[in-house]
RONU-977220 format. One record per residue: x, y, z of N, C-alpha, C, CB in turn. Coordinates in pm, whole numbers, padded with zeros to 5 digits, always signed. Glycine has a CB too. Example, Ala and Ser with C-alpha at 12.3 -4.5 7.8 and 13.67 -1.06 7.14 Angstrom:
# RONU-977220
+01319-00569+00780+01230-00450+00780+01320-00330+00780+01131-00447+00905;+01285-00225+00708+01367-00106+00714+01290+00003+00787+01408-00060+00572;
END
This chain:
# RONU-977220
+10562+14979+06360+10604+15062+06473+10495+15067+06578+10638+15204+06427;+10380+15103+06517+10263+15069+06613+10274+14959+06671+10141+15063+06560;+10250+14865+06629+10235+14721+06707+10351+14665+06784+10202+14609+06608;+10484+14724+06731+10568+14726+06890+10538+14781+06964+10683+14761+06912;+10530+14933+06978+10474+14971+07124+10409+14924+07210+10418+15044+07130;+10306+14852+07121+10162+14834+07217+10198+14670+07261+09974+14856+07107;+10285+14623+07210+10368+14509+07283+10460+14534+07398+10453+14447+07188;+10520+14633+07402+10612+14702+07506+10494+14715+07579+10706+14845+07472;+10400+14785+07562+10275+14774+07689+10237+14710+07711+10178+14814+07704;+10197+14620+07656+10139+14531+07728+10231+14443+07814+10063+14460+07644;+10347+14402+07762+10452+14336+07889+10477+14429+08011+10616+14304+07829;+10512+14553+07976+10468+14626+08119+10386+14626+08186+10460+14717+08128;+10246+14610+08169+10147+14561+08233+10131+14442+08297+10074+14567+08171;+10176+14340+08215+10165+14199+08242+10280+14188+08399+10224+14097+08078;+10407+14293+08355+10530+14285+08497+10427+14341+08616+10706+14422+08478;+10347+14464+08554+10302+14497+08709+10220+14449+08745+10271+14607+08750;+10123+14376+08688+10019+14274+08740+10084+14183+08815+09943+14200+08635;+10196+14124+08780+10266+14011+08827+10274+14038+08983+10412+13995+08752;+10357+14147+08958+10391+14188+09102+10265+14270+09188+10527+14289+09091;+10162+14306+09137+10078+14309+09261+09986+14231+09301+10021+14400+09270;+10026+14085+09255+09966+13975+09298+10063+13920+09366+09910+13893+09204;+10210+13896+09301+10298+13866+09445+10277+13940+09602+10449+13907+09407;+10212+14097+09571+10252+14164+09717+10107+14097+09787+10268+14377+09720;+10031+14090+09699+09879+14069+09771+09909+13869+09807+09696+14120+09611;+09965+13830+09733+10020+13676+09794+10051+13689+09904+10138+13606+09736;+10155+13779+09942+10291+13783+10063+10162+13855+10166+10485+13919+10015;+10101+13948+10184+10041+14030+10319+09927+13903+10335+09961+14230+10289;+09861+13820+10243+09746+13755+10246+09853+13621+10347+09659+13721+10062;+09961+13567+10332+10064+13490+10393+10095+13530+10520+10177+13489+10322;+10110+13688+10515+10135+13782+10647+09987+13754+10792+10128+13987+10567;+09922+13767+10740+09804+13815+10757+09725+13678+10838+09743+13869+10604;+09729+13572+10796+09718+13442+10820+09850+13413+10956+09739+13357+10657;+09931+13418+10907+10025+13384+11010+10027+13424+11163+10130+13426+10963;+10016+13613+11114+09951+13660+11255+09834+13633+11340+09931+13765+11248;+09696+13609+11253+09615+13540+11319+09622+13382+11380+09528+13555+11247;+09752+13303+11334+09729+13168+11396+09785+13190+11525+09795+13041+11320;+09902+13317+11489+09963+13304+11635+09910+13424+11737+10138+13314+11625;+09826+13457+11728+09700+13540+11818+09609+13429+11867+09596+13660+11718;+09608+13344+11745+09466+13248+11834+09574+13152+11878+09302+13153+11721;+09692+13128+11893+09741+13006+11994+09759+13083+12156+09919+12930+11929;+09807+13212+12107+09792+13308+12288+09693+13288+12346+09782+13472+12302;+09530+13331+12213+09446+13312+12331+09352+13214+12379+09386+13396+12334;+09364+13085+12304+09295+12963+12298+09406+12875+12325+09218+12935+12165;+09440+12814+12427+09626+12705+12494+09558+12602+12449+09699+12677+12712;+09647+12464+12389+09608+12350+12364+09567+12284+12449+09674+12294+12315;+09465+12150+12455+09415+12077+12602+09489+11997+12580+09269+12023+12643;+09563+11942+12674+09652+11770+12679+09540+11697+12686+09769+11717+12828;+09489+11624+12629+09368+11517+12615+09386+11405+12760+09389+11414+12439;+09553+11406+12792+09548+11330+12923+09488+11365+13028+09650+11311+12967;+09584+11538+13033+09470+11589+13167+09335+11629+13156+09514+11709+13237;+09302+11650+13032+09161+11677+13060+09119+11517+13064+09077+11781+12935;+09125+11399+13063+09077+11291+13099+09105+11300+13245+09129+11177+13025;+09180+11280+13297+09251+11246+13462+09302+11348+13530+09375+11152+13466;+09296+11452+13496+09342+11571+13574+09419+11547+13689+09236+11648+13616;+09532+11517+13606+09668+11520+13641+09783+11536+13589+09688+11449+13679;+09869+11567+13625+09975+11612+13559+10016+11543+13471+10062+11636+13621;+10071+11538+13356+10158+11389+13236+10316+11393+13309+10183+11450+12989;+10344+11447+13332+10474+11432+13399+10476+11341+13512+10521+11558+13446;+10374+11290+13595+10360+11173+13662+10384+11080+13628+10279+11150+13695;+10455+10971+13619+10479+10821+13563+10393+10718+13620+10622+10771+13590;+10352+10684+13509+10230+10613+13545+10242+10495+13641+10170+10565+13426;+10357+10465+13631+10377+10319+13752+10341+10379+13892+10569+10246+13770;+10396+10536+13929+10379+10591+14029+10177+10582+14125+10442+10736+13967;+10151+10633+13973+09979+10644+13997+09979+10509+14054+09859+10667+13845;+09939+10420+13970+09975+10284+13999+09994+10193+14123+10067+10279+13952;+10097+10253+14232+10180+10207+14319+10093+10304+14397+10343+10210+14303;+10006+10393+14447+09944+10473+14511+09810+10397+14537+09940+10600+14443;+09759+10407+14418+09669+10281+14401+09665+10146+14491+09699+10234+14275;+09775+10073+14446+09815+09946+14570+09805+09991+14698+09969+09887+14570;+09873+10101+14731+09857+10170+14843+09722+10163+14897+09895+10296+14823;+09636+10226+14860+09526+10307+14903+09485+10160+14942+09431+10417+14792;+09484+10027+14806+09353+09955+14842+09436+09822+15002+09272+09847+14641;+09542+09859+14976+09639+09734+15085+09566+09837+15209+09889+09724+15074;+09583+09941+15247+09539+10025+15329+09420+10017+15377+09552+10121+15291;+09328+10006+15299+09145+10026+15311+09130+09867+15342+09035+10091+15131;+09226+09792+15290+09212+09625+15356+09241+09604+15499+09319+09518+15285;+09347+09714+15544+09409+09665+15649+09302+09731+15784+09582+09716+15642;+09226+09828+15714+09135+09897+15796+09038+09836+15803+09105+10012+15767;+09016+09734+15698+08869+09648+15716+08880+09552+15784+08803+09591+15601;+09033+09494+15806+09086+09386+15892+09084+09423+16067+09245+09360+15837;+09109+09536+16033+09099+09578+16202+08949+09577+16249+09161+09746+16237;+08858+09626+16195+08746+09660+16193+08703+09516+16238+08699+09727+16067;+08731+09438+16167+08713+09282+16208+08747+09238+16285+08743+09200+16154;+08850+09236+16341+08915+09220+16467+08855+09266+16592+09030+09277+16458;+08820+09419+16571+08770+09447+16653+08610+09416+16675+08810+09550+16654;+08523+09378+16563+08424+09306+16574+08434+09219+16687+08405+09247+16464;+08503+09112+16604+08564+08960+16682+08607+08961+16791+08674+08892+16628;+08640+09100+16878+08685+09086+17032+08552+09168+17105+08862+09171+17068;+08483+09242+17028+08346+09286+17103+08281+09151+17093+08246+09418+17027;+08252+09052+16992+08174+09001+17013+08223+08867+17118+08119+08990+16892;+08415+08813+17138+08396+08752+17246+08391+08794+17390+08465+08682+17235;+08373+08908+17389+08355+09006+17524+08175+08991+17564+08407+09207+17473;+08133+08985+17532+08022+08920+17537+07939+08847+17638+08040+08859+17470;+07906+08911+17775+07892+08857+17871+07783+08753+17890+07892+08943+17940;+07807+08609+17926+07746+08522+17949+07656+08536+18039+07808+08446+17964;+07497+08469+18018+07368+08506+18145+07449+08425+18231+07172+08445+18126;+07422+08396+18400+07465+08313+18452+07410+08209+18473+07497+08344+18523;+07506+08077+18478+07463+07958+18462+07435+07887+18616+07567+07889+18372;+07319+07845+18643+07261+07763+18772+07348+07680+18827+07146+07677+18746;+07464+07611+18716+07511+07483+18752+07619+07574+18778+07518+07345+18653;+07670+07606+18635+07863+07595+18669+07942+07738+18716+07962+07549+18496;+07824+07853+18743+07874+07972+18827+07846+07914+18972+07788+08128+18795;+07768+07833+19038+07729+07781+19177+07873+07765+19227+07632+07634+19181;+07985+07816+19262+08067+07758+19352+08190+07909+19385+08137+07595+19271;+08266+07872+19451+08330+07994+19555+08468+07854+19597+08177+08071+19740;+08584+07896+19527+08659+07852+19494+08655+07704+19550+08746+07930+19511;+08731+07608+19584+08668+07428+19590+08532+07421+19647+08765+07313+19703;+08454+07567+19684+08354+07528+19775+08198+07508+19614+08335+07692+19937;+08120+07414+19644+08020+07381+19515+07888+07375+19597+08053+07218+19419;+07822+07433+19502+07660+07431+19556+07636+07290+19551+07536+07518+19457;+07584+07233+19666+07483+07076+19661+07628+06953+19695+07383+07037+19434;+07744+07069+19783+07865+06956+19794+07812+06901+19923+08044+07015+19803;+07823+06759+19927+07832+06701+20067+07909+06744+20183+07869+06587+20057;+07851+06773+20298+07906+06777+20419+08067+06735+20487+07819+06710+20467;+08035+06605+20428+08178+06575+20415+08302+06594+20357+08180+06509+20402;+08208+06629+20228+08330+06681+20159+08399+06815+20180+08302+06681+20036;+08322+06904+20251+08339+07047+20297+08423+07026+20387+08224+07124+20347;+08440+06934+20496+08536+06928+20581+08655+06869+20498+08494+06850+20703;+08687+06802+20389+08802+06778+20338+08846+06883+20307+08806+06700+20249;+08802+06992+20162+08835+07105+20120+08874+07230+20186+08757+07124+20062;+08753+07221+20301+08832+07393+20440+08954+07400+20466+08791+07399+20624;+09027+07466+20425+09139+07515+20488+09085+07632+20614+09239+07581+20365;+09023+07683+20632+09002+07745+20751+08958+07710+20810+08968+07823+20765;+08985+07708+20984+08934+07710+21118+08784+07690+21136+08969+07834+21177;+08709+07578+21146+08546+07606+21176+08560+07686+21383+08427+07380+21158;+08488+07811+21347+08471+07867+21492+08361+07840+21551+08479+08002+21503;+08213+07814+21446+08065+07826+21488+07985+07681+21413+07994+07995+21422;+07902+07653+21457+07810+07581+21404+07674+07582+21516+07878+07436+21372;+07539+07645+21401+07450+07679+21425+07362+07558+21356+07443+07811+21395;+07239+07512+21435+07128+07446+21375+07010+07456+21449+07153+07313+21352;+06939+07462+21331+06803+07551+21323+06705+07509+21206+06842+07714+21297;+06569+07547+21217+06467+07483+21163+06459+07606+21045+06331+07447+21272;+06432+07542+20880+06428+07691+20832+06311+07613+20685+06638+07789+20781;+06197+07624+20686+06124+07619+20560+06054+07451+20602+06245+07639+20397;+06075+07427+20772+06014+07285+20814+06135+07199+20736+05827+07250+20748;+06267+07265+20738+06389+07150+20700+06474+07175+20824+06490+07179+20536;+06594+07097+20883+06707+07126+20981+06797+07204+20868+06787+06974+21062;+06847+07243+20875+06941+07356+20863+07086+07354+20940+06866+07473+20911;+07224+07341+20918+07366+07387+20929+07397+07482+20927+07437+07359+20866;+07406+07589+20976+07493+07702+20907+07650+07736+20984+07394+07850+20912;+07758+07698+20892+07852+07665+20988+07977+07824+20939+07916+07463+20958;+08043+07850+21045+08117+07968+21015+08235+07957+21052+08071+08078+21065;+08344+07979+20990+08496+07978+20980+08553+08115+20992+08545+07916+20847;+08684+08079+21045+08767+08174+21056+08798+08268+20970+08851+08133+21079;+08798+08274+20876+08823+08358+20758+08687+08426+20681+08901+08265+20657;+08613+08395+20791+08448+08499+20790+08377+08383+20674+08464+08731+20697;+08381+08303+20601+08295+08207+20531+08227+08157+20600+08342+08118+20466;+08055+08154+20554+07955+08148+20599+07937+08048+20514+07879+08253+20612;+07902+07907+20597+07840+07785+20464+07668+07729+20538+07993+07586+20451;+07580+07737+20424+07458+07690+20481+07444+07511+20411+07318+07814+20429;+07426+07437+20555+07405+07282+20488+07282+07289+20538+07501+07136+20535;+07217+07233+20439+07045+07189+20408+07010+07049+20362+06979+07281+20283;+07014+06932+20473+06999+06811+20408+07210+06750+20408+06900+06855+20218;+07262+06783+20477+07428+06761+20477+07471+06790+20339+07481+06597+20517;+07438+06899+20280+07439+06961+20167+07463+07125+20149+07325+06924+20120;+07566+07132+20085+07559+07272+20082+07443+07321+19990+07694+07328+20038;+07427+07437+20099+07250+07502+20018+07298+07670+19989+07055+07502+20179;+07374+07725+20068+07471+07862+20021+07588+07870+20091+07404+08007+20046;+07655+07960+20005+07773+08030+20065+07801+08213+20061+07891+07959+19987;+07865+08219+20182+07890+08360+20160+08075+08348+20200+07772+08476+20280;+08137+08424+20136+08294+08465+20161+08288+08651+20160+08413+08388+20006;+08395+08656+20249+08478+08809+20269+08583+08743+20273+08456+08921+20404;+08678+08675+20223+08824+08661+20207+08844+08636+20061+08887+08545+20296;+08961+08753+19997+08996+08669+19813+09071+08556+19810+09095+08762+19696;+09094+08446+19956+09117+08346+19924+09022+08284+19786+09112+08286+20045;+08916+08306+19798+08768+08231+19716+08760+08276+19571+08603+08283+19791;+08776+08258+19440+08707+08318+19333+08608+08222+19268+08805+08369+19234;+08593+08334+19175+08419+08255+19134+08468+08158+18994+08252+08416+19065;+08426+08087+18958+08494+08019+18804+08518+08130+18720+08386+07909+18708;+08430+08242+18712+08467+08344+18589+08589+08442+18654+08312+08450+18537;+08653+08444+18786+08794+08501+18824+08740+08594+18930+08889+08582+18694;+08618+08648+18935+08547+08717+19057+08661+08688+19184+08372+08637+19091;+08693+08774+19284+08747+08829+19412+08736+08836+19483+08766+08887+19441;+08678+08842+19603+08697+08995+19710+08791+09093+19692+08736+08967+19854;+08788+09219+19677+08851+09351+19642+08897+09379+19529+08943+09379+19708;+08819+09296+19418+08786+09345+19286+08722+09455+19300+08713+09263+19208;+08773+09558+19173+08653+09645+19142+08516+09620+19082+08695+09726+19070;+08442+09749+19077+08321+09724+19054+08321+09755+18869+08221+09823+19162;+08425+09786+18821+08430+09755+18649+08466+09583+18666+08588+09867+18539;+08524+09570+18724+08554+09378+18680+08444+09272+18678+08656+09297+18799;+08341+09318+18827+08239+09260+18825+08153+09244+18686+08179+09316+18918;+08107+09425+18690+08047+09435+18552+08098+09404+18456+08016+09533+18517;+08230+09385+18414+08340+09258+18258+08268+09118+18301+08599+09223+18289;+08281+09084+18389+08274+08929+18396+08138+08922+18433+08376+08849+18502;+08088+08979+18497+07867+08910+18470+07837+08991+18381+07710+08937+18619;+07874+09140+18390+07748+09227+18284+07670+09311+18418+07600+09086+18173;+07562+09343+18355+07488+09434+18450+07355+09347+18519+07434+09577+18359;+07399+09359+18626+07298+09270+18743+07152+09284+18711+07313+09331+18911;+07049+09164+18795+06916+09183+18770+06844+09283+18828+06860+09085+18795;+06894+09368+18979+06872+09466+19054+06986+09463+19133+06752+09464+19118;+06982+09600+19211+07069+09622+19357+06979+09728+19416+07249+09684+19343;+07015+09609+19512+06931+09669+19676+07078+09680+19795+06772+09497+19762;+07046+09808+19786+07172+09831+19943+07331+09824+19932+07153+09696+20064;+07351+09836+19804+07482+09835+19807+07529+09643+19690+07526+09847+20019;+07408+09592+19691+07399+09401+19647+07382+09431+19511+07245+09277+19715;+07459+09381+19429+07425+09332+19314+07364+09210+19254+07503+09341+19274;+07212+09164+19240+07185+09062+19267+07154+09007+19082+07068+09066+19392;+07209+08887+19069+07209+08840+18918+07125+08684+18974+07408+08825+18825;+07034+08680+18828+06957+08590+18887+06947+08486+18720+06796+08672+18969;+06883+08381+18746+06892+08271+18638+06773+08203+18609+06986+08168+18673;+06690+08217+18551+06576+08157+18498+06455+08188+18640+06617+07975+18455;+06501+08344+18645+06384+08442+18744+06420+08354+18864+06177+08443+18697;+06506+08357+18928+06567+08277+19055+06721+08373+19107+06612+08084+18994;+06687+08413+19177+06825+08499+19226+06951+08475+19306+06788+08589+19294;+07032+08425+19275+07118+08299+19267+07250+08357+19318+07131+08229+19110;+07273+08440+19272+07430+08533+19298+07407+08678+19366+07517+08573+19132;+07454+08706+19466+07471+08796+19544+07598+08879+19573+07434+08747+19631;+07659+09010+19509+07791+09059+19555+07715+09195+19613+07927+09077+19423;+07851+09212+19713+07819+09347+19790+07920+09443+19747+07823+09335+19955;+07888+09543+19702+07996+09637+19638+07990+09761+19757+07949+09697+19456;+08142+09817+19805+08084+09940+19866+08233+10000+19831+08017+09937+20045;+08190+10124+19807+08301+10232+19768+08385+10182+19636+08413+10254+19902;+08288+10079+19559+08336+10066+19411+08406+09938+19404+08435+10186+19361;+08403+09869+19536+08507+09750+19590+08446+09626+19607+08572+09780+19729;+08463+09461+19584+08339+09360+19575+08430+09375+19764+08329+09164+19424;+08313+09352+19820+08383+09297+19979+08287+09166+20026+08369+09445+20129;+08171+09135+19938+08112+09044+19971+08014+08929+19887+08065+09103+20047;+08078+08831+19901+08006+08723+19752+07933+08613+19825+08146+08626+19627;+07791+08588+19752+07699+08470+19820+07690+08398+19719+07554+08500+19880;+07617+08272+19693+07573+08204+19621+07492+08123+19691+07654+08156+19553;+07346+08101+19593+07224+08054+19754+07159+07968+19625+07074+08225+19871;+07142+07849+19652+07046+07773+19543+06858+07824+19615+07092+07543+19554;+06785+07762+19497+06680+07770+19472+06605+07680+19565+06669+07754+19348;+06498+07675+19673+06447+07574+19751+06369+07535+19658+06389+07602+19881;
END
């Protein structure tokens, strides 16, 4: 009789042990659970994409991609201009003037024969002057249309024009402005009086008269 009882106790014991290790199982289960989902509120997962590229993943990557092409077709087309525009500063580029092949005032040429000046004039000779100038005879003959020609030796030795019948080989005028001049020579060797004088191996060779911004007067004088 004894030793049943104390068998009845002890299985009662053994039931309630059972079960207060199930309850301490279940709150220890509880307990865990709540803390994973406290630390996902306050610690958010990193997308490993955006923290690499910080950008959105919802972007499709062909897109990135095609932006890309963009940018670099773009930064080409800007380096192309850039070049271009190099390439037109540098043929803008004003030439020193040349002794030989700036010397002339439209068919009229420094060192042309006498004769040949009377083929080429289309204007009226009104004057002809001769005179002693450096112990040489001297021509200086003047036309209707205000052109002044100096023959030195039956040679032309200068010219002066006031009519835009005349341009210079580089497109020079009469009643050009005074930006065109400066496009086509550049900036003169001095001006005295209104003259822009451009000169060629320290020899002062070309003569325009600018007044009120306007060419009204072009020489060309060789070197004695």
């Amino acid at each position: 009789m004894m030793r049943k009882n104390y068998s009845h106790k002890s299985l009662k014991s053994f039931k309630i042990l059972t079960i207060i290790m199930v309850l301490a199982v279940a709150m220890l289960i509880s307990s865990c659970t709540a803390s994973f989902k406290q630390g996902q509120n306050q610690v958010p997962l990193i997308d490993p994409i955006k923290a690499t590229t910080d950008k959105p993943i919802d972007k499709p990557e062909e897109d990135e991609s095609d932006n890309l092409n963009e940018a670099i077709e773009s930064n080409e087309a800007d380096n192309e201009e850039v070049k271009d525009s190099q390439s037109v500063n540098a043929g803008d580029k004003v030439k020193e003037f040349d002794a030989i092949k700036d010397m002339q005032l439209g068919s009229l040429k420094a060192d042309m024969p006498k004769a040949e000046v009377e083929k080429v004039m289309k204007s009226e000779l009104v004057d002809t002057v001769i005179k002693e100038e450096y112990g040489m005879e001297t021509e200086i003959q003047t036309y209707k249309d205000g052109t002044v020609i100096n023959l030195l030796d039956d040679k032309i030795y200068s010219i002066k024009i006031t009519s835009s019948d005349y341009a210079t080989p580089r497109g020079l005028k009469i009643g050009d402005r005074e930006e065109t001049l400066r496009k086509l020579y550049g900036e003169p060797s001095a001006i005295e009086d209104g003259k822009w004088i451009y000169s060629s191996r320290g020899y002062d060779m070309f003569f325009v008269t600018v007044k009120d911004g306007i060419v009204v007067e072009i020489m060309i004088s060789q070197v004695l």
